[in-house]
LUMLUMDREN-2810 file (N, C-alpha, C; in Angstrom, 1 decimal):
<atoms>
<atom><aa>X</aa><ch>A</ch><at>N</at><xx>-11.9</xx><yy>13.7</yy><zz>-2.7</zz></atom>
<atom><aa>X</aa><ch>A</ch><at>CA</at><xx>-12.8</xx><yy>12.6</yy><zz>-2.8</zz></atom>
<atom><aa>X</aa><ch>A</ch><at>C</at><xx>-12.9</xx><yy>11.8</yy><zz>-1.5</zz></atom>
<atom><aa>X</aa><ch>A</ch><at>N</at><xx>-14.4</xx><yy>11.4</yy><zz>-1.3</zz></atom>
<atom><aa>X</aa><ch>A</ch><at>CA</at><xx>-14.6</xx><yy>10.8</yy><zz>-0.1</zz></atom>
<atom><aa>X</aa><ch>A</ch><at>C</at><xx>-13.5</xx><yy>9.2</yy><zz>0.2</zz></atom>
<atom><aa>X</aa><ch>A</ch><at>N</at><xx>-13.5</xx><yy>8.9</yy><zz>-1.2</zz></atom>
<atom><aa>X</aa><ch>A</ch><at>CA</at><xx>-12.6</xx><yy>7.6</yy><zz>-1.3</zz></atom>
<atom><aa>X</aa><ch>A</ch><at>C</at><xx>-11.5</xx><yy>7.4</yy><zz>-1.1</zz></atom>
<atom><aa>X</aa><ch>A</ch><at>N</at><xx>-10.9</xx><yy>6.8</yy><zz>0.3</zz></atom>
<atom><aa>X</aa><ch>A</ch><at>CA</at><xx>-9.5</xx><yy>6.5</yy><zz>0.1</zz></atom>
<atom><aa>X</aa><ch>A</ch><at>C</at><xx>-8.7</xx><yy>5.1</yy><zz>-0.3</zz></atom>
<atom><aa>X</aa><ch>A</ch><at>N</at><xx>-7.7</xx><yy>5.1</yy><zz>-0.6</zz></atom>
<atom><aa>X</aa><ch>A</ch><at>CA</at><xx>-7.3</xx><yy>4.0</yy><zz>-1.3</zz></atom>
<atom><aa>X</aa><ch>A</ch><at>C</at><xx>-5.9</xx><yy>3.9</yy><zz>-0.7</zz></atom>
<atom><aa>X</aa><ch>A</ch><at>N</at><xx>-6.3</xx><yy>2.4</yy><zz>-0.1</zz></atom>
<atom><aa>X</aa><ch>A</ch><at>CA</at><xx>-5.3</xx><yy>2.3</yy><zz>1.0</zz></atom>
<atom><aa>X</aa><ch>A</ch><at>C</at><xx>-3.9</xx><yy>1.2</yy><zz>0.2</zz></atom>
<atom><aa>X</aa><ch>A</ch><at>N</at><xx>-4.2</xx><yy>0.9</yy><zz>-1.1</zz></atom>
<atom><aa>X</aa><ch>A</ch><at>CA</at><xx>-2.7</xx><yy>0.3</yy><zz>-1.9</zz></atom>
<atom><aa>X</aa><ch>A</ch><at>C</at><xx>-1.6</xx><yy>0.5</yy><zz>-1.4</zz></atom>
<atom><aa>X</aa><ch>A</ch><at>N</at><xx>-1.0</xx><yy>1.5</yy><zz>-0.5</zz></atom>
<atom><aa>X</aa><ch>A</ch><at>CA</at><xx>0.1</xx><yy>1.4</yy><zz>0.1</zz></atom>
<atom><aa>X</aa><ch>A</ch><at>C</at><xx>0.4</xx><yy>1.1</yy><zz>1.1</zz></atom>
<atom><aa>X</aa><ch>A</ch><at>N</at><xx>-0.7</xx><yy>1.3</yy><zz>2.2</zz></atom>
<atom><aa>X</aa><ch>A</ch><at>CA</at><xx>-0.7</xx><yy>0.3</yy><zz>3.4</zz></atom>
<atom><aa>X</aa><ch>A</ch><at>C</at><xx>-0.4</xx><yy>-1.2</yy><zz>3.0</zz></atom>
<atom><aa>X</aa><ch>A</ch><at>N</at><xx>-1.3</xx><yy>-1.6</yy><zz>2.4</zz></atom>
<atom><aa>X</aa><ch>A</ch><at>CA</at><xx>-1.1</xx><yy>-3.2</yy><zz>1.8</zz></atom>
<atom><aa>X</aa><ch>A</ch><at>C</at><xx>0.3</xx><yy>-3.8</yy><zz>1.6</zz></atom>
<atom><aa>X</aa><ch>A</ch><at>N</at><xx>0.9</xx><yy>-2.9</yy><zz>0.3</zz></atom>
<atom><aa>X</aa><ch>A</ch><at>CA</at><xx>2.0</xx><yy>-2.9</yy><zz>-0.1</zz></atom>
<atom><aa>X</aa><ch>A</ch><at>C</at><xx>3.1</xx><yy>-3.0</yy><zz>1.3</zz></atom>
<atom><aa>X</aa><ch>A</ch><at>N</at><xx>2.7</xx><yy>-2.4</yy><zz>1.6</zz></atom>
<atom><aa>X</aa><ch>A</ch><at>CA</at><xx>4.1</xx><yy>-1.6</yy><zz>2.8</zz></atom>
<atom><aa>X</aa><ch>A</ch><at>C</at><xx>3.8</xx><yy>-3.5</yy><zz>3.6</zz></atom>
<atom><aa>X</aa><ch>A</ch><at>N</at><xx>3.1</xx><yy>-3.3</yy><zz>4.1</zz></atom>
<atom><aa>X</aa><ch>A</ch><at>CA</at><xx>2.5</xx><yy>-4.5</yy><zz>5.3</zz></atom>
<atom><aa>X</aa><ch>A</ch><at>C</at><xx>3.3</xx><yy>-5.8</yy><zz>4.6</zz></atom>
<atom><aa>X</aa><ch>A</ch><at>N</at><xx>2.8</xx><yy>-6.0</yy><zz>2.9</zz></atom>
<atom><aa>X</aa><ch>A</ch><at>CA</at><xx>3.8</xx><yy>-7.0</yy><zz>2.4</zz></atom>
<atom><aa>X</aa><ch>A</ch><at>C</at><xx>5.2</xx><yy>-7.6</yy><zz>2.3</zz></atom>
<atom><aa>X</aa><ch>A</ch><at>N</at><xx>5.6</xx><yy>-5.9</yy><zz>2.8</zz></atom>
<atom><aa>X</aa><ch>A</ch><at>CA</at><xx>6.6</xx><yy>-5.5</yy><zz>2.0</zz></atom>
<atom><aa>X</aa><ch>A</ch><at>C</at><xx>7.0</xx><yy>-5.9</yy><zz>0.6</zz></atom>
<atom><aa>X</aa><ch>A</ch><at>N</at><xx>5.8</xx><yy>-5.3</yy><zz>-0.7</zz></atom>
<atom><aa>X</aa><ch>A</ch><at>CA</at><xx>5.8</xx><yy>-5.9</yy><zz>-2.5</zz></atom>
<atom><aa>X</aa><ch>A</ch><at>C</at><xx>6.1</xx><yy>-4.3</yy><zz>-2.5</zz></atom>
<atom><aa>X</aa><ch>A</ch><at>N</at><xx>6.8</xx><yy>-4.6</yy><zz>-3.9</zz></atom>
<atom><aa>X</aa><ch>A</ch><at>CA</at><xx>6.9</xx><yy>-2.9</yy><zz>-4.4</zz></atom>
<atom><aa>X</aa><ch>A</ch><at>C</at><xx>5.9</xx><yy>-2.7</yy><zz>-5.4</zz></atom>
<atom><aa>X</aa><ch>A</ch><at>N</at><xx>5.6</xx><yy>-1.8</yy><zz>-5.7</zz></atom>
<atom><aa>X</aa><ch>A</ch><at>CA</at><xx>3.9</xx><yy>-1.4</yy><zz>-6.9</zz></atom>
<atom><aa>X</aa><ch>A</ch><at>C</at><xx>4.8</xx><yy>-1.7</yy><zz>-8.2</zz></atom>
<atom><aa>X</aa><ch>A</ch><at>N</at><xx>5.7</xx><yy>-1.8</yy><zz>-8.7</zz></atom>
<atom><aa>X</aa><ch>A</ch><at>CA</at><xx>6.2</xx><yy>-2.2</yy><zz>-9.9</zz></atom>
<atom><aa>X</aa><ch>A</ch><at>C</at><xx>6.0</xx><yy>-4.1</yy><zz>-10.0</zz></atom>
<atom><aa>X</aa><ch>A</ch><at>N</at><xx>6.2</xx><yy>-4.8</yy><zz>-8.8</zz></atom>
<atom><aa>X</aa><ch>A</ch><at>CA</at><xx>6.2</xx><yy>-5.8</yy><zz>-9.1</zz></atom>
<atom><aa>X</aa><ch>A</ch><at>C</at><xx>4.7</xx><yy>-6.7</yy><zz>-8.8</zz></atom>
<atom><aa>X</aa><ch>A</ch><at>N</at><xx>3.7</xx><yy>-5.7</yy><zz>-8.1</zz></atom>
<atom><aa>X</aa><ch>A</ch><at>CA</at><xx>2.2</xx><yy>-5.8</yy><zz>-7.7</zz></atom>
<atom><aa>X</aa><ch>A</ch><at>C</at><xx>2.0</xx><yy>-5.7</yy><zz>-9.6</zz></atom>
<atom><aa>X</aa><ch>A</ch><at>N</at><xx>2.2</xx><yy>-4.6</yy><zz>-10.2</zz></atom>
<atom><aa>X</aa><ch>A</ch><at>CA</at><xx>1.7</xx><yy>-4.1</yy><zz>-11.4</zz></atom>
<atom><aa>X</aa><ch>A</ch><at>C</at><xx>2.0</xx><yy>-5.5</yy><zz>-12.3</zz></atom>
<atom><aa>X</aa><ch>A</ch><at>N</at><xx>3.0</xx><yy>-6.1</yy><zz>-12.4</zz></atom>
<atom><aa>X</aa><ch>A</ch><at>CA</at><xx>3.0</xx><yy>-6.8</yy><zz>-13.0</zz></atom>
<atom><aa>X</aa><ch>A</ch><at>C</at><xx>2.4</xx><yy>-8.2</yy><zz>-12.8</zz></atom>
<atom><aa>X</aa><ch>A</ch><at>N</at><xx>1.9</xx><yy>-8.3</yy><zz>-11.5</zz></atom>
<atom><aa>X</aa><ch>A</ch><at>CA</at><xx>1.4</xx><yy>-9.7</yy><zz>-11.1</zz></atom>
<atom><aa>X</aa><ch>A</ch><at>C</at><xx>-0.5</xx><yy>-9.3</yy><zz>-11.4</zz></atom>
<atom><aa>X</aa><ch>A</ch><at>N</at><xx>-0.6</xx><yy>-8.5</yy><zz>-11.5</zz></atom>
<atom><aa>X</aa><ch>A</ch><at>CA</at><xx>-2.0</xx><yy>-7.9</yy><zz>-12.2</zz></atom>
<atom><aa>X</aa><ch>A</ch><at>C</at><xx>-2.0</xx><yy>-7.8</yy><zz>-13.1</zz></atom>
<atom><aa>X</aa><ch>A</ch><at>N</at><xx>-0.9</xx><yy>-7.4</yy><zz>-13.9</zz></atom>
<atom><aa>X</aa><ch>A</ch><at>CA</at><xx>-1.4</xx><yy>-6.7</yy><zz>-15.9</zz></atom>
<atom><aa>X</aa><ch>A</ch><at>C</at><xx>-1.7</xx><yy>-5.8</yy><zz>-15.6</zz></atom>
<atom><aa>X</aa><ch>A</ch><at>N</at><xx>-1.1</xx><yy>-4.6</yy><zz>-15.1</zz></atom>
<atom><aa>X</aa><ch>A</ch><at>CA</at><xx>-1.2</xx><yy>-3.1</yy><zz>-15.5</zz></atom>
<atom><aa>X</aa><ch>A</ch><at>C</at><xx>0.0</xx><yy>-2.7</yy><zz>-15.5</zz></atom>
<atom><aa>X</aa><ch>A</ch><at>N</at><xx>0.2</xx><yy>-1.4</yy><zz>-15.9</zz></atom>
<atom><aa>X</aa><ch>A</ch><at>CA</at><xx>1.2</xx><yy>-0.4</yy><zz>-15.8</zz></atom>
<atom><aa>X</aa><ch>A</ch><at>C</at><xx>1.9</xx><yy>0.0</yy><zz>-14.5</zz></atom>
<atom><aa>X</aa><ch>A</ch><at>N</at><xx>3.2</xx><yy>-0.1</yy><zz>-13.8</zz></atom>
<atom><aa>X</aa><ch>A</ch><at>CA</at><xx>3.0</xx><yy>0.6</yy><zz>-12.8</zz></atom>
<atom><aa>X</aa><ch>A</ch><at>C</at><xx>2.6</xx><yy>2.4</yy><zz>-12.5</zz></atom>
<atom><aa>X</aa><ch>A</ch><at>N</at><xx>2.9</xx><yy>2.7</yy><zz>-13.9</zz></atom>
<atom><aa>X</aa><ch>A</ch><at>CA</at><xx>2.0</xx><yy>4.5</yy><zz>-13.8</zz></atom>
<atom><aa>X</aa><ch>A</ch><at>C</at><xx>0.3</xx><yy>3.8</yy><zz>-13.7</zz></atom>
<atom><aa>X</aa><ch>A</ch><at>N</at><xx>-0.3</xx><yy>3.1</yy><zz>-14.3</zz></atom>
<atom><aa>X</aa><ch>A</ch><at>CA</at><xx>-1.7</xx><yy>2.8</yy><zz>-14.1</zz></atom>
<atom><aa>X</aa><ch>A</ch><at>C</at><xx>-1.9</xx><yy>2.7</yy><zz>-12.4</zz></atom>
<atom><aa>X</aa><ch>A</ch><at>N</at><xx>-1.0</xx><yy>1.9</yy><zz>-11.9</zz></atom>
<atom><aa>X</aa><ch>A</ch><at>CA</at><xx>-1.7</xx><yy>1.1</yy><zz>-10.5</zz></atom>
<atom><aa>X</aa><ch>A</ch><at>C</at><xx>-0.1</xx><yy>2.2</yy><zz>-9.9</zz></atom>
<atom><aa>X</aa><ch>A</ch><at>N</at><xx>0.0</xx><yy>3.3</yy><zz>-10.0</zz></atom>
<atom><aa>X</aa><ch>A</ch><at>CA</at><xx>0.5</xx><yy>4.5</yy><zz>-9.2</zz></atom>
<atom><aa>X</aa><ch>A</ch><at>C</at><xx>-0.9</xx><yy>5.3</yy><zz>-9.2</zz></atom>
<atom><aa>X</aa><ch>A</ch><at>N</at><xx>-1.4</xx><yy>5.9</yy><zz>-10.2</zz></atom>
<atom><aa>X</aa><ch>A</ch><at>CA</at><xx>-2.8</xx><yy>6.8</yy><zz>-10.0</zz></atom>
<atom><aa>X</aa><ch>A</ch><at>C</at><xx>-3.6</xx><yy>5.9</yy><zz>-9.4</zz></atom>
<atom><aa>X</aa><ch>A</ch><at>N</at><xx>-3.6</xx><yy>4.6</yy><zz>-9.1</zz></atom>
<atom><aa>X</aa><ch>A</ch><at>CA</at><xx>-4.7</xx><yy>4.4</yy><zz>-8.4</zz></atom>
<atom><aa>X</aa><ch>A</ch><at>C</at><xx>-4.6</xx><yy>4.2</yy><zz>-6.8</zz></atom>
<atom><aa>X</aa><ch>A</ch><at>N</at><xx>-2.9</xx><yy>3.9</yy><zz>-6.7</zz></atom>
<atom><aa>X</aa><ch>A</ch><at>CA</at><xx>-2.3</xx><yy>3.8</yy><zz>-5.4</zz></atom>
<atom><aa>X</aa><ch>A</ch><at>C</at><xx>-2.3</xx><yy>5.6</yy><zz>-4.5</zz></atom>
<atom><aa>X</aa><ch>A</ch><at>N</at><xx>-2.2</xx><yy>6.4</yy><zz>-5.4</zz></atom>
<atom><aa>X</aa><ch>A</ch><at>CA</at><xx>-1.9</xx><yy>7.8</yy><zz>-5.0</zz></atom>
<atom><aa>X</aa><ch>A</ch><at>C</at><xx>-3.7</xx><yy>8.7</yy><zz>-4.9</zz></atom>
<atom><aa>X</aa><ch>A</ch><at>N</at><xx>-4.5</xx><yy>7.9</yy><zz>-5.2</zz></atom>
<atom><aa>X</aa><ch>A</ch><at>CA</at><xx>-5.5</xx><yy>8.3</yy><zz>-5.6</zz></atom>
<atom><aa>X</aa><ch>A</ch><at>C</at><xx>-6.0</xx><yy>9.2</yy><zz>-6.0</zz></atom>
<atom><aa>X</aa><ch>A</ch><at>N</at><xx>-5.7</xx><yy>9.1</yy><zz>-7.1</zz></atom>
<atom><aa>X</aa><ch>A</ch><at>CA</at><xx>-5.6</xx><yy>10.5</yy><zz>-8.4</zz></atom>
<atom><aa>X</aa><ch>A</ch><at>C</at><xx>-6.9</xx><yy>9.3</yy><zz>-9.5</zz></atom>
<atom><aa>X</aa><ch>A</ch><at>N</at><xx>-7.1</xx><yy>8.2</yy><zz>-9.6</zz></atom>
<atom><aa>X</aa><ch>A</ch><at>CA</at><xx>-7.8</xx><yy>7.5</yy><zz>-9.9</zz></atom>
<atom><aa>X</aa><ch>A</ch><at>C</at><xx>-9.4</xx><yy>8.2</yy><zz>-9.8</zz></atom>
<atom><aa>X</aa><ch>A</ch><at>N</at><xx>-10.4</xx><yy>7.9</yy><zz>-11.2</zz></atom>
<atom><aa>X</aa><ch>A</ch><at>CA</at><xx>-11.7</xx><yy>8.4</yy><zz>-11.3</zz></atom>
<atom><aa>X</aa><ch>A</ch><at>C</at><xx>-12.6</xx><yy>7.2</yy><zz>-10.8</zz></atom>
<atom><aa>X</aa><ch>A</ch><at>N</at><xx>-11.8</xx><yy>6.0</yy><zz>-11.2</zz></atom>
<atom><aa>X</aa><ch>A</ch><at>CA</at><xx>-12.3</xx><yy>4.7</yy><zz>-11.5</zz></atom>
<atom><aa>X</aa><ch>A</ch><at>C</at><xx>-11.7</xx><yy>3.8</yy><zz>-11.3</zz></atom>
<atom><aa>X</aa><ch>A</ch><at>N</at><xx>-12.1</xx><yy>2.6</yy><zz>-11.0</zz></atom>
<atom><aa>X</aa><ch>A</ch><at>CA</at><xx>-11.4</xx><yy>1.3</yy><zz>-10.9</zz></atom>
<atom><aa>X</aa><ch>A</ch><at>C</at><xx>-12.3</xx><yy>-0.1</yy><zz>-11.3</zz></atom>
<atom><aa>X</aa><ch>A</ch><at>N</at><xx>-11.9</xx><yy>-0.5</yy><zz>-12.2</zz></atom>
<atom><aa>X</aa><ch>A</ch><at>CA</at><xx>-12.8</xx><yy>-1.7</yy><zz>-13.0</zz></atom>
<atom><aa>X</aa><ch>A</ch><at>C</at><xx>-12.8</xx><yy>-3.0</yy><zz>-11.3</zz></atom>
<atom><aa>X</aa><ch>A</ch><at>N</at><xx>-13.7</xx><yy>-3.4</yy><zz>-11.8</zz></atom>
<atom><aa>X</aa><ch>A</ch><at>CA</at><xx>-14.0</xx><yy>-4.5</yy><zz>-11.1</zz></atom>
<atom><aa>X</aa><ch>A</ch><at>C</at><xx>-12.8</xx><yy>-5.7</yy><zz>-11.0</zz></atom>
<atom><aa>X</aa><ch>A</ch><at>N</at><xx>-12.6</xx><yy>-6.2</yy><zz>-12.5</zz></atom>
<atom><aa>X</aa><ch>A</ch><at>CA</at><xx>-11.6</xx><yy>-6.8</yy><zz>-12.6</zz></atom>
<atom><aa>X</aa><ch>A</ch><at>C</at><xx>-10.2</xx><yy>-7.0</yy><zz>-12.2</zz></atom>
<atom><aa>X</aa><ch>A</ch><at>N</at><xx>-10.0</xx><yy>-5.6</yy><zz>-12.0</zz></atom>
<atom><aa>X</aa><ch>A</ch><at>CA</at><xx>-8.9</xx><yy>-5.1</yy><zz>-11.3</zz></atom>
<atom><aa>X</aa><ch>A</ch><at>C</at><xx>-8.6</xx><yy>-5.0</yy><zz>-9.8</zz></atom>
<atom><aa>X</aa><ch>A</ch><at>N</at><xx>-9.9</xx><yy>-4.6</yy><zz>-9.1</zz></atom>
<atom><aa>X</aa><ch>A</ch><at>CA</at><xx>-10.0</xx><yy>-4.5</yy><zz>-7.7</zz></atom>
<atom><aa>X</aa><ch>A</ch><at>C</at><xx>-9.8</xx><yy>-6.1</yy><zz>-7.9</zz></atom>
<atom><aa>X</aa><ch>A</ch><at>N</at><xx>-10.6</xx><yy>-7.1</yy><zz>-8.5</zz></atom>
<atom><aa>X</aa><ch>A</ch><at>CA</at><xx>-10.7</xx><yy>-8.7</yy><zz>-8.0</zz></atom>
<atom><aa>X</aa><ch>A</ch><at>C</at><xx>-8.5</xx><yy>-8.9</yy><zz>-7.7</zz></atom>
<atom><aa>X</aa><ch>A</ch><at>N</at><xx>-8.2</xx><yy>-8.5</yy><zz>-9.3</zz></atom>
<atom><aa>X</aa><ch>A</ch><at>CA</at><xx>-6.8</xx><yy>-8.9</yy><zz>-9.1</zz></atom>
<atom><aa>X</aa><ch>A</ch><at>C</at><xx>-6.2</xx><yy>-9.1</yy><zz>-7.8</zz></atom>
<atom><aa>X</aa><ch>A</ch><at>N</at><xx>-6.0</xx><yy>-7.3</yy><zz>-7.9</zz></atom>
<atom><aa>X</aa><ch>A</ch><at>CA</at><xx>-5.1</xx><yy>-6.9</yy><zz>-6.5</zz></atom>
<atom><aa>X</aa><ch>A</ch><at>C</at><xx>-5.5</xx><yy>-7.9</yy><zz>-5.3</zz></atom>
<atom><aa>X</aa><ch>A</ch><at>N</at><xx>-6.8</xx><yy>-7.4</yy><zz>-4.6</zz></atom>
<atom><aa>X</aa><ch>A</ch><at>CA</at><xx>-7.3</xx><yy>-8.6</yy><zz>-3.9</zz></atom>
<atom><aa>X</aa><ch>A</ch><at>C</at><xx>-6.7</xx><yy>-10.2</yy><zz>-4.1</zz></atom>
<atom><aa>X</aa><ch>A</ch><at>N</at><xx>-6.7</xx><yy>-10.7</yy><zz>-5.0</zz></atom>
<atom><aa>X</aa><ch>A</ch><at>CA</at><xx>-6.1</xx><yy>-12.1</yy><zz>-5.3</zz></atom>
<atom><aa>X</aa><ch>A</ch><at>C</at><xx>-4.9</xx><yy>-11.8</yy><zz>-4.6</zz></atom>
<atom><aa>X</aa><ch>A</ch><at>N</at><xx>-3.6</xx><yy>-10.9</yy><zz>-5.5</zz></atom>
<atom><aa>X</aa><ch>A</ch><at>CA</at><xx>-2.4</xx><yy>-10.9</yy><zz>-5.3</zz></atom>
<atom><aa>X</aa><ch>A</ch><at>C</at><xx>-2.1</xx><yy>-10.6</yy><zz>-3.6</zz></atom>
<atom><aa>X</aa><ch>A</ch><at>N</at><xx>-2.9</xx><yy>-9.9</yy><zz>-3.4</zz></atom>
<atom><aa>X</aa><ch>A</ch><at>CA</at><xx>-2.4</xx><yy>-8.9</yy><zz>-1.7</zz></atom>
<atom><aa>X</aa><ch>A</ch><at>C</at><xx>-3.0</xx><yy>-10.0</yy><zz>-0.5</zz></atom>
<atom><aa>X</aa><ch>A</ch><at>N</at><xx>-3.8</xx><yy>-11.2</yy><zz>-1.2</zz></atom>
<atom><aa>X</aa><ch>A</ch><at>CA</at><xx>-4.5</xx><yy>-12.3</yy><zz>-0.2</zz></atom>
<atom><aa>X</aa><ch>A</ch><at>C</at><xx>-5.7</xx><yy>-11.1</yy><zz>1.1</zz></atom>
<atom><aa>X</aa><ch>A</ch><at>N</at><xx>-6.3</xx><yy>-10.2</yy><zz>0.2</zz></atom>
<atom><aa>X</aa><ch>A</ch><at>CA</at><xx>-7.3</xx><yy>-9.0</yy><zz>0.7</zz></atom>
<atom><aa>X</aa><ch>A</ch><at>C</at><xx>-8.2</xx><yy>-9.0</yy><zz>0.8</zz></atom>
<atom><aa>X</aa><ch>A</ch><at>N</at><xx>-9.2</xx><yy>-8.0</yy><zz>1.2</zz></atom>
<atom><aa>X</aa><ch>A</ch><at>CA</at><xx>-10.6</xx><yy>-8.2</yy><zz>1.0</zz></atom>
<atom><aa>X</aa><ch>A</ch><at>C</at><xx>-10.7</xx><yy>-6.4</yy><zz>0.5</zz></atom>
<atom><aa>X</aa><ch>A</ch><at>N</at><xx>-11.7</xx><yy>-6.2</yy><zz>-0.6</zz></atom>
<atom><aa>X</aa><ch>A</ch><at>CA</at><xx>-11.5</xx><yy>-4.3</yy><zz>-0.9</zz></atom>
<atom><aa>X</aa><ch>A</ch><at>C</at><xx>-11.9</xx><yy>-3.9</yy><zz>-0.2</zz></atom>
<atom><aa>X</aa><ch>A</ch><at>N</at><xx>-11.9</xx><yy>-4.1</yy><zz>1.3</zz></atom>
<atom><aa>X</aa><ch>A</ch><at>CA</at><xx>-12.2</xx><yy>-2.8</yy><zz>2.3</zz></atom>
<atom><aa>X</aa><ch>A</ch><at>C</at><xx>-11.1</xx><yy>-2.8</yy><zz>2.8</zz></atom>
<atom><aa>X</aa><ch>A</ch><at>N</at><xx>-10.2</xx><yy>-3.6</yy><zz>2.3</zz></atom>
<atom><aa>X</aa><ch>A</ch><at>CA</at><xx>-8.3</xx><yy>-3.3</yy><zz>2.7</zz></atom>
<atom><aa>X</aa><ch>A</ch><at>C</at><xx>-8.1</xx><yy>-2.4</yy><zz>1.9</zz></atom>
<atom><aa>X</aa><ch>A</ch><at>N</at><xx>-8.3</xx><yy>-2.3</yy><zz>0.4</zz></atom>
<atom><aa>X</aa><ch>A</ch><at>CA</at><xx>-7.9</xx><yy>-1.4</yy><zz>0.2</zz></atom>
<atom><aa>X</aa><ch>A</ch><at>C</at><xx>-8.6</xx><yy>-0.2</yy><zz>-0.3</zz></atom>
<atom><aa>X</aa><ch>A</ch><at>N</at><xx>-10.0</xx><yy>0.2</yy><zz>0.3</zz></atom>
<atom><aa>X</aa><ch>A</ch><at>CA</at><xx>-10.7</xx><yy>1.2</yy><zz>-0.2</zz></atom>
<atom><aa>X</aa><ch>A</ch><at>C</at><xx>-11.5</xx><yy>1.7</yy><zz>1.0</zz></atom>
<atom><aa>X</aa><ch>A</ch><at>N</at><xx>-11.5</xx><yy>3.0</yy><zz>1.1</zz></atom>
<atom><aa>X</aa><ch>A</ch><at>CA</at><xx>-12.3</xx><yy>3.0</yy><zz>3.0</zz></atom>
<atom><aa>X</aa><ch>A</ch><at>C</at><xx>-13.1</xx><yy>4.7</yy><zz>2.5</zz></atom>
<atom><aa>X</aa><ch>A</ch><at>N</at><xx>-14.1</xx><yy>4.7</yy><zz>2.7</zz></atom>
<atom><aa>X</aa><ch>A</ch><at>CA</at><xx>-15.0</xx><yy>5.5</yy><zz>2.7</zz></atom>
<atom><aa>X</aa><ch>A</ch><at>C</at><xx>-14.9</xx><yy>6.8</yy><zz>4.2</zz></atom>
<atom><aa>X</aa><ch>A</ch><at>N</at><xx>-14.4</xx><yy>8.1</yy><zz>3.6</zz></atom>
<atom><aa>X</aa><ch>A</ch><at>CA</at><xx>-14.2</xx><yy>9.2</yy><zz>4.8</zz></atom>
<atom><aa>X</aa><ch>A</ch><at>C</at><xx>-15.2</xx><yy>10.2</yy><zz>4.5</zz></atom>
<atom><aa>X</aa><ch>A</ch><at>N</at><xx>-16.3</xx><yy>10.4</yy><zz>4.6</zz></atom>
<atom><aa>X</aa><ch>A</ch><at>CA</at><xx>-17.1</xx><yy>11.5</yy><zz>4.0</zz></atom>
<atom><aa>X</aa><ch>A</ch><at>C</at><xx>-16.7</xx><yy>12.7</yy><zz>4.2</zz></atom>
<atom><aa>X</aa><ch>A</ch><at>N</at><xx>-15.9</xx><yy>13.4</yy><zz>5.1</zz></atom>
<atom><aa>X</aa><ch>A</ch><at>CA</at><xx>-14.9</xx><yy>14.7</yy><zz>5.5</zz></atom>
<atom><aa>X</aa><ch>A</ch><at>C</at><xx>-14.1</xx><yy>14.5</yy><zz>4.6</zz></atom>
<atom><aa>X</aa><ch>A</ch><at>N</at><xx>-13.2</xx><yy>14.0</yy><zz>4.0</zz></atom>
<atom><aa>X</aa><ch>A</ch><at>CA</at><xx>-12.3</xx><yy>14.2</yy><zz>3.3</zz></atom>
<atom><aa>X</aa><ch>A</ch><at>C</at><xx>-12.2</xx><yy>14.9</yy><zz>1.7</zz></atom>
<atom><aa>X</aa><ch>A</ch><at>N</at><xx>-13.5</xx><yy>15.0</yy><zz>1.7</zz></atom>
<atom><aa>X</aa><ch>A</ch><at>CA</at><xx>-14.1</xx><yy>16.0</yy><zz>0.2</zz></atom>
<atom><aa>X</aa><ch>A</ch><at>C</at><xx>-13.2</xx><yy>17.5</yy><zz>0.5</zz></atom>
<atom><aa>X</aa><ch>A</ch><at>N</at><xx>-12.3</xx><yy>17.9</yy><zz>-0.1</zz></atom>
<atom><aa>X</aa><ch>A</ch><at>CA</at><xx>-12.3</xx><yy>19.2</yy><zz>-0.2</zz></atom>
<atom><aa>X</aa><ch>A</ch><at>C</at><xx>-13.3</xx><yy>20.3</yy><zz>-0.8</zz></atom>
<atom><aa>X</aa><ch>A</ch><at>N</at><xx>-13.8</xx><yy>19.7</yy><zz>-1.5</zz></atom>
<atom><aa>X</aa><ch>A</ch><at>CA</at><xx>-14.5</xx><yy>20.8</yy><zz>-2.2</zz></atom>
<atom><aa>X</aa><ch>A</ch><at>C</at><xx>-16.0</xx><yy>20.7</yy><zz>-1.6</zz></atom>
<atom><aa>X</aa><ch>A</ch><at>N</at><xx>-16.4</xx><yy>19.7</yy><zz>-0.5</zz></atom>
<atom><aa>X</aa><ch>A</ch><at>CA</at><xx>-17.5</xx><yy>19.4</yy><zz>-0.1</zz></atom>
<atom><aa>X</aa><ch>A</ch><at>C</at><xx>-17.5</xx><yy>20.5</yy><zz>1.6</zz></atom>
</atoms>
């Protein structure tokens, strides 16, 4: 998928672990792992707003558009 999801960069840069991000949001850390690993189909709006809040971000921190990066494309 052309979309990459850069949640770990962020994380790392904080130094926050995704179990304690997960809970400062209200998800699951397996929820906000598929979204960090980008195994994710989707991501609600409300949720990107979260993380953004928690990470002090903007979503082009954590989402970046590579059009090469399609395998199947």
């Amino acid at each position: 998928m052309p979309i990459i999801v850069t949640l770990d960069v962020e994380l790392a840069r904080r130094k926050m672990k995704l179990g304690d991000l997960a809970e400062r949001v209200d998800l699951t850390p397996a929820n906000l792992s598929i979204l960090k690993t980008g195994k994710a189909k989707a991501v609600r709006f409300s949720t990107l707003e979260a993380l953004c809040r928690e990470l002090d971000c903007q979503p082009g921190d954590l989402l970046r558009y590579e059009p090469n990066s399609d395998p199947a494309g």
